[in-house]
C-alpha beads as a LAMMPS data file, in Angstrom:
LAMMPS data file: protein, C-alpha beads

251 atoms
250 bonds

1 atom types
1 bond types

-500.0 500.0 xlo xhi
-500.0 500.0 ylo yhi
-500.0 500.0 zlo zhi

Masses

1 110.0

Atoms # bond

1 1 1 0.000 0.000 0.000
2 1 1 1.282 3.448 -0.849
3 1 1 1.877 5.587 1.662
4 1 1 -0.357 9.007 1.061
5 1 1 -1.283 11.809 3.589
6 1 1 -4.283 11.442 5.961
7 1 1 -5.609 14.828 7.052
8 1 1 -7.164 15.350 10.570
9 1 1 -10.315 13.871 10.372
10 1 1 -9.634 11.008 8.026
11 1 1 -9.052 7.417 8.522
12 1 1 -8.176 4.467 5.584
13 1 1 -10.454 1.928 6.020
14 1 1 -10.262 -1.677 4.248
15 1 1 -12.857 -2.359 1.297
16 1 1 -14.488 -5.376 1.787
17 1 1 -12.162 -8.337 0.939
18 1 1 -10.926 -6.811 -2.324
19 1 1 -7.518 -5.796 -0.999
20 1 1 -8.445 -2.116 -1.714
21 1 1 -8.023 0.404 0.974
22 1 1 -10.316 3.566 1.038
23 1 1 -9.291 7.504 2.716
24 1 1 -12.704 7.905 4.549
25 1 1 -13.732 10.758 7.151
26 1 1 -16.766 10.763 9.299
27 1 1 -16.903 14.326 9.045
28 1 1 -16.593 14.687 5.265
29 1 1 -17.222 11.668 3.548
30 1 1 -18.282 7.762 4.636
31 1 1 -20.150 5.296 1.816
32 1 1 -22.756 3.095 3.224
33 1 1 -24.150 0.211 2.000
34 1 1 -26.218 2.048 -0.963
35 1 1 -23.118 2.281 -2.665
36 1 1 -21.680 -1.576 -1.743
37 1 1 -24.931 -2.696 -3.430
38 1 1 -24.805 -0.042 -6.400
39 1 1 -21.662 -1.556 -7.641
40 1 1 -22.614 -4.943 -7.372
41 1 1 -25.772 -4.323 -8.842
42 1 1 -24.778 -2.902 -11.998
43 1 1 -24.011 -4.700 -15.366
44 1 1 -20.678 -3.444 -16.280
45 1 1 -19.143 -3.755 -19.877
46 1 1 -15.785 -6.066 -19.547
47 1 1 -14.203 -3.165 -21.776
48 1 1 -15.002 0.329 -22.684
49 1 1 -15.464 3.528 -20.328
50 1 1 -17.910 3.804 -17.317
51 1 1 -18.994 6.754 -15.378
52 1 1 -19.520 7.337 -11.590
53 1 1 -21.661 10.253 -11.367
54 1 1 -21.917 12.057 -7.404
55 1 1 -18.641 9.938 -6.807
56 1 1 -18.256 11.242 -3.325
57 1 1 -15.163 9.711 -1.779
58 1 1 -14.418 7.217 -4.966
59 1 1 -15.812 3.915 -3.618
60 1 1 -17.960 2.499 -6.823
61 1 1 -15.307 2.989 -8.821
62 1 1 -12.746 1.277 -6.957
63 1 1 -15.530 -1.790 -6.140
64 1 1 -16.012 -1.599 -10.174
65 1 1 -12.527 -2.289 -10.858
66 1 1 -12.800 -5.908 -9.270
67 1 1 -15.529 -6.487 -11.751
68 1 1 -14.473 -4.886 -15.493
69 1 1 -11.562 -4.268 -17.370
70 1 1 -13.062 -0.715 -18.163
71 1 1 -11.402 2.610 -18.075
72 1 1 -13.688 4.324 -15.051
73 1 1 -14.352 7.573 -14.280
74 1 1 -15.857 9.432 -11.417
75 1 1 -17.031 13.138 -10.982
76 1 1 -17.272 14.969 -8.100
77 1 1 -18.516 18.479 -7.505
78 1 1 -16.913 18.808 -3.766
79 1 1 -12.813 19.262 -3.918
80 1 1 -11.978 17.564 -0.682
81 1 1 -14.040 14.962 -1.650
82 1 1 -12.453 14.360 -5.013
83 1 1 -9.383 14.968 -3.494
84 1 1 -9.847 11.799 -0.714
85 1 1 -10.718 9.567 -4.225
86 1 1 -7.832 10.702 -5.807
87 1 1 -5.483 10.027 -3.001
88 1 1 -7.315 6.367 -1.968
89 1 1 -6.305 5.566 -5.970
90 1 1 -3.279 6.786 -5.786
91 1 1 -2.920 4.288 -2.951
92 1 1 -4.082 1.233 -3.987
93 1 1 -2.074 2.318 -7.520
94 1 1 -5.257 1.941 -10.174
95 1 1 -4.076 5.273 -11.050
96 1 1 -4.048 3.697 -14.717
97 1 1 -7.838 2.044 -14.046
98 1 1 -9.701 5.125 -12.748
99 1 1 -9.489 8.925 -13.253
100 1 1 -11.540 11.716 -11.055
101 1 1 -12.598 14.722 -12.240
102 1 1 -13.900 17.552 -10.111
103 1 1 -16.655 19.460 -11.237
104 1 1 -20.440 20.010 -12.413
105 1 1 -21.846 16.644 -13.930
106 1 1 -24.237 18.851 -15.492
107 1 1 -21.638 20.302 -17.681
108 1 1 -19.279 17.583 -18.300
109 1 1 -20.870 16.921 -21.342
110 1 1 -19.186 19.749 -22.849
111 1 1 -15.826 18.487 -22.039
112 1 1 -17.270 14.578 -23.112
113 1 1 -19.315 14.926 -25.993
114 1 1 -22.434 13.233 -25.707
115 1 1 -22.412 9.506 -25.545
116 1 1 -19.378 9.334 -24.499
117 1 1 -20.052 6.697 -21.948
118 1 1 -20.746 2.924 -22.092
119 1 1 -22.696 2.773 -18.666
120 1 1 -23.311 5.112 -16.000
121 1 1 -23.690 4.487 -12.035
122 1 1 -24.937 7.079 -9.776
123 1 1 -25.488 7.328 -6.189
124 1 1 -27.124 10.796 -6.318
125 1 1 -28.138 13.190 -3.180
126 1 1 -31.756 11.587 -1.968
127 1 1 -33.437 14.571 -0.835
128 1 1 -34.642 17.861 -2.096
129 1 1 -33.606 20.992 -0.393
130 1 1 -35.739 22.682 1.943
131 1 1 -35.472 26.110 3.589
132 1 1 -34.028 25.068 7.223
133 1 1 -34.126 21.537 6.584
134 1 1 -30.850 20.356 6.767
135 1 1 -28.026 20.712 9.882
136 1 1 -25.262 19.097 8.542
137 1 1 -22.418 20.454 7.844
138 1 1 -21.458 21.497 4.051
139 1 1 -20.253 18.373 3.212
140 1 1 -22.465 16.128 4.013
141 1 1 -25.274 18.297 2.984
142 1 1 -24.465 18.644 -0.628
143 1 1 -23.982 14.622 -0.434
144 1 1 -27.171 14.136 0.768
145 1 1 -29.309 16.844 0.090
146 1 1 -30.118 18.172 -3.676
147 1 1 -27.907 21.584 -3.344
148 1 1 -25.939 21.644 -6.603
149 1 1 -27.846 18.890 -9.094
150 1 1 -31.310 17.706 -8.951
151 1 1 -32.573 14.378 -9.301
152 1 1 -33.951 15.385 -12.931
153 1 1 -30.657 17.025 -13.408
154 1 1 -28.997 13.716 -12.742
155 1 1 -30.975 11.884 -15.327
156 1 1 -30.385 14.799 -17.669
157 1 1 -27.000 14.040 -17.604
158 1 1 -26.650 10.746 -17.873
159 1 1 -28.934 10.577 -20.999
160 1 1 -26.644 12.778 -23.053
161 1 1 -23.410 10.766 -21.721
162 1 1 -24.900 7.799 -22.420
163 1 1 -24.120 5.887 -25.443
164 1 1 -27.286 4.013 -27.604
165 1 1 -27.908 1.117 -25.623
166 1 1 -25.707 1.405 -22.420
167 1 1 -26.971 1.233 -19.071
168 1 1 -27.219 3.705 -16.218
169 1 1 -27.761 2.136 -12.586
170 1 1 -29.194 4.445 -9.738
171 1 1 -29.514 3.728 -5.808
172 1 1 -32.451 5.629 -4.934
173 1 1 -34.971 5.590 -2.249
174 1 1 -38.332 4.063 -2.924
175 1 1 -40.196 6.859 -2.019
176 1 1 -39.050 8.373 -4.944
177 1 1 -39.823 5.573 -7.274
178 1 1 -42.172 7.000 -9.552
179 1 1 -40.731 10.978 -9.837
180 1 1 -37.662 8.332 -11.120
181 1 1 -39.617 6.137 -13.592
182 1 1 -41.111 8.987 -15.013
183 1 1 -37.864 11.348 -15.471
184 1 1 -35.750 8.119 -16.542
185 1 1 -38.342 7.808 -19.364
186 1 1 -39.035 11.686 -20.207
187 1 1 -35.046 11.311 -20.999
188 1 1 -35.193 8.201 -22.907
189 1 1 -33.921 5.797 -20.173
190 1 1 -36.181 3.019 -19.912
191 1 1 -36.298 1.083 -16.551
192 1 1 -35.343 -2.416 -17.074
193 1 1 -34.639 -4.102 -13.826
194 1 1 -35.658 -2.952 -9.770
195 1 1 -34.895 -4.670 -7.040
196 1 1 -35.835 -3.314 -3.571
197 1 1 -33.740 -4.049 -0.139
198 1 1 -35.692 -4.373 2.888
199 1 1 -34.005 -4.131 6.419
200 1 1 -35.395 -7.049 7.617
201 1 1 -38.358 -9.625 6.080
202 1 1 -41.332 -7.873 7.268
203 1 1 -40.080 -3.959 6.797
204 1 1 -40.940 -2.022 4.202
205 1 1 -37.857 -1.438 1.720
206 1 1 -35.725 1.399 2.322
207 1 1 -33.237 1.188 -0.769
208 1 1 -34.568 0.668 -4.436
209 1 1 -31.756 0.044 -6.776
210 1 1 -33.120 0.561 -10.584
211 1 1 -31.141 0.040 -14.371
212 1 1 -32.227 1.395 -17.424
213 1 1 -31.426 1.099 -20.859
214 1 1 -30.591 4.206 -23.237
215 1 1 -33.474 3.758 -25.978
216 1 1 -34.792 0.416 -24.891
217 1 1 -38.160 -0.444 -25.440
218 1 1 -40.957 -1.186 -22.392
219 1 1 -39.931 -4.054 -21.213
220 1 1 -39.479 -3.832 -16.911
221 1 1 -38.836 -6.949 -14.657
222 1 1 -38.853 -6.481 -10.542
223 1 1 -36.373 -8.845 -9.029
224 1 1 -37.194 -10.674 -5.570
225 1 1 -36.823 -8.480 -2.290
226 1 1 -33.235 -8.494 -0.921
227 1 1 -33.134 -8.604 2.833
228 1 1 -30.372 -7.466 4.749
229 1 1 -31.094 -8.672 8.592
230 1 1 -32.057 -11.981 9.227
231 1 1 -34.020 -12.214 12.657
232 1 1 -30.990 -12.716 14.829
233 1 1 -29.542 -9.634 13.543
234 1 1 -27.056 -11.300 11.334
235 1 1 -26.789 -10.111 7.819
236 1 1 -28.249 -12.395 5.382
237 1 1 -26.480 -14.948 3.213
238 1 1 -26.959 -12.602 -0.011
239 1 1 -25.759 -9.595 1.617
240 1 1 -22.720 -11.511 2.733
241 1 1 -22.154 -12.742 -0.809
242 1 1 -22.265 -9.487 -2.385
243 1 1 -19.415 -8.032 0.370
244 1 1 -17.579 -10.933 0.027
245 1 1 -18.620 -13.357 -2.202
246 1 1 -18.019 -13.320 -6.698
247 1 1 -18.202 -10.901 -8.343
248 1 1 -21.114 -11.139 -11.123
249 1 1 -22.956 -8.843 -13.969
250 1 1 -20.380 -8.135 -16.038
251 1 1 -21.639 -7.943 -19.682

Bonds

1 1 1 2
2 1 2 3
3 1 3 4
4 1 4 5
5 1 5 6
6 1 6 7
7 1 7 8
8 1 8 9
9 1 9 10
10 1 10 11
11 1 11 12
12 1 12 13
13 1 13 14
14 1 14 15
15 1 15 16
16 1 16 17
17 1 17 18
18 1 18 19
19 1 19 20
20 1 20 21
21 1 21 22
22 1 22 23
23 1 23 24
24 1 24 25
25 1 25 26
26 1 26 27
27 1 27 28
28 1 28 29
29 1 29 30
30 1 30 31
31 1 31 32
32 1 32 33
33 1 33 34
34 1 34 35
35 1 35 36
36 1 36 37
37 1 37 38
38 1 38 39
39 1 39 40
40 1 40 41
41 1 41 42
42 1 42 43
43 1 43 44
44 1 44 45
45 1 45 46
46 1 46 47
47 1 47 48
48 1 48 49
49 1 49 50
50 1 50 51
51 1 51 52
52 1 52 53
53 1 53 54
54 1 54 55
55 1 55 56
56 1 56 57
57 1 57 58
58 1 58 59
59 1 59 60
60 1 60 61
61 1 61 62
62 1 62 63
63 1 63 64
64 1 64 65
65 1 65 66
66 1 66 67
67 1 67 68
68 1 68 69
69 1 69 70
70 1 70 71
71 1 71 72
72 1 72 73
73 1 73 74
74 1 74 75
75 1 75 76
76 1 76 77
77 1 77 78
78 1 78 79
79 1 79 80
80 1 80 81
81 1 81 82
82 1 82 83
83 1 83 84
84 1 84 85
85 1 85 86
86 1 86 87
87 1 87 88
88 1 88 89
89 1 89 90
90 1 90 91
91 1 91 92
92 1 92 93
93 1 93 94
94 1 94 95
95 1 95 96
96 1 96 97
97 1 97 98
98 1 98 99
99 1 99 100
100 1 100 101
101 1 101 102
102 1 102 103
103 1 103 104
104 1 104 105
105 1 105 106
106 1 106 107
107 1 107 108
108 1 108 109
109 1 109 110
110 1 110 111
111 1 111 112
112 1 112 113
113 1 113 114
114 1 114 115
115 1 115 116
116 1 116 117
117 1 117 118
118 1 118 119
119 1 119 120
120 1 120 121
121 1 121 122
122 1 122 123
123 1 123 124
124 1 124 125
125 1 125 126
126 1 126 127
127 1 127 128
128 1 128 129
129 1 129 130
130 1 130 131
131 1 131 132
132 1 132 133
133 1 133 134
134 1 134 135
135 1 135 136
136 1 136 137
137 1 137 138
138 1 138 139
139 1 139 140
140 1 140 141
141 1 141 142
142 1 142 143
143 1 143 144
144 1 144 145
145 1 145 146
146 1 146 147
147 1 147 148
148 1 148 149
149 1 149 150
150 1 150 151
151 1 151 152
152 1 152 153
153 1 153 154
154 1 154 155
155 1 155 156
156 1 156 157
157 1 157 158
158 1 158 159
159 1 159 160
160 1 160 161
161 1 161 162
162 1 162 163
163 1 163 164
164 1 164 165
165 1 165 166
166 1 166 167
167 1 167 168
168 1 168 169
169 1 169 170
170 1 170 171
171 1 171 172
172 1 172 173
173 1 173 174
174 1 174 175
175 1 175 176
176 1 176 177
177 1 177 178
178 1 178 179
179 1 179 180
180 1 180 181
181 1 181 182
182 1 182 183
183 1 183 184
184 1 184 185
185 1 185 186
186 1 186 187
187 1 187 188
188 1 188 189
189 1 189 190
190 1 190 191
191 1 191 192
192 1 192 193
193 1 193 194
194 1 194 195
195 1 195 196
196 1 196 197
197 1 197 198
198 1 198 199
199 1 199 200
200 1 200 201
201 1 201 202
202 1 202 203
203 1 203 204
204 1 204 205
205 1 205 206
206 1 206 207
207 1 207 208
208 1 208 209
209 1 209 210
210 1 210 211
211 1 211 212
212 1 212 213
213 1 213 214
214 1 214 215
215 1 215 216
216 1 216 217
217 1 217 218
218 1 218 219
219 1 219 220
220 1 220 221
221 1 221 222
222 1 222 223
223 1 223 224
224 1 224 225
225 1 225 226
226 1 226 227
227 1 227 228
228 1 228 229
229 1 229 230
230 1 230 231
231 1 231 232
232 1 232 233
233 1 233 234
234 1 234 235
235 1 235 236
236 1 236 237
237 1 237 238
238 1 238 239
239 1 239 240
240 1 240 241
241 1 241 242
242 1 242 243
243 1 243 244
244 1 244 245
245 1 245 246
246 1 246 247
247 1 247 248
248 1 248 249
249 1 249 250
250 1 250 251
């Protein structure tokens, strides 16, 4: 592991099993699950160029590289943020695998050209802003809250990066199911797969992961429920495969 500097605040944590080592900082940046799940849940292209939209601290692209053989890119709107990706792939040297750019995903198209992009992840802010709403600090509102893109915005963006026929993969939550159905498809990105993750059996789902395909025609399929807890608080069998089990969905 290369040695790189860890500012006050910061920790490097391991990721997963994968012998990858992530710069994280509770005050700044942590991923959670949603994004352990995004990158397992998206069909990748063995080759070609993917894009990590709302990249936050770099963790889907550095799961993705365990998975593809694809150049991967991530953008990131927040410097310190981008700067924590940069450094954790600087120290797990994929320097050659992944690049980060800092700035607006709603003008990298500009710099891109549009379908530029063989598939898309995104593990976008979940809520809309609201006057008072939020007391987190800077950081972590802009991660979570819908400061400097909107979900529409998002979907926007991905649609003119997206080639004919690649894929973008969201982590959402359900709530917001149908405002994303109906934007994904205003912006020619038809839903093609959902799955929803439920804490535990008999709890309503709190995550909704969703792919859609650039210009595909109606054609939507809901996958079984994935549960997280089993009863004795243990995480179920799935969720431990898809921490640390094979890798799958590569095209």
């Amino acid at each position: 592991m290369q040695t790189v500097p860890i500012y006050d605040q910061e920790r490097v944590d391991d990721l997963l099993t994968h012998n990858l080592h992530i710069i994280q900082s509770d005050e700044v940046f942590s991923f959670s699950m949603d994004a352990v799940l995004l990158a397992r849940f998206a069909s990748v292209p063995k080759h070609g160029k993917i894009l990590d939209l709302c990249t936050g601290n770099g963790v889907v692209p550095l799961l993705l590289t365990t998975r593809t053989e694809a150049q991967i890119e991530g953008i990131e709107i927040q410097e310190r943020l981008a700067d924590m990706a940069q450094r954790s792939i600087r120290m797990n040297g994929l320097e050659d695998r992944i690049k980060i750019r800092l700035g607006d995903l709603r003008d990298l198209v500009s710099e891109t050209g549009h379908g530029a992009y063989d598939a898309i992840t995104v593990n976008p802010p979940y809520m809309p802003l609201r006057a008072g709403e939020t007391k987190l600090n800077t950081h972590q509102a802009i991660a979570r809250h819908e400061i400097h893109c909107s979900l529409e915005e998002v979907i926007q963006a991905s649609m003119r990066l997206l080639r004919n026929g690649g894929k973008v993969t969201m982590v959402h939550k359900p709530q917001r199911l149908g405002e994303i159905i109906s934007l994904l498809r205003q912006y020619r990105l038809e839903p093609k797969l959902i799955r929803f993750v439920h804490p535990r059996k008999h709890m309503e789902a709190n995550i909704v992961l969703i792919e859609a395909l650039r210009d595909g025609k109606p054609d939507m399929r809901i996958l079984p429920p994935l549960i997280v807890y089993q009863e004795d608080g243990q995480y179920c069998p799935e969720i431990m495969d898809i921490y640390y089990g094979s890798n799958e969905g590569t095209e």
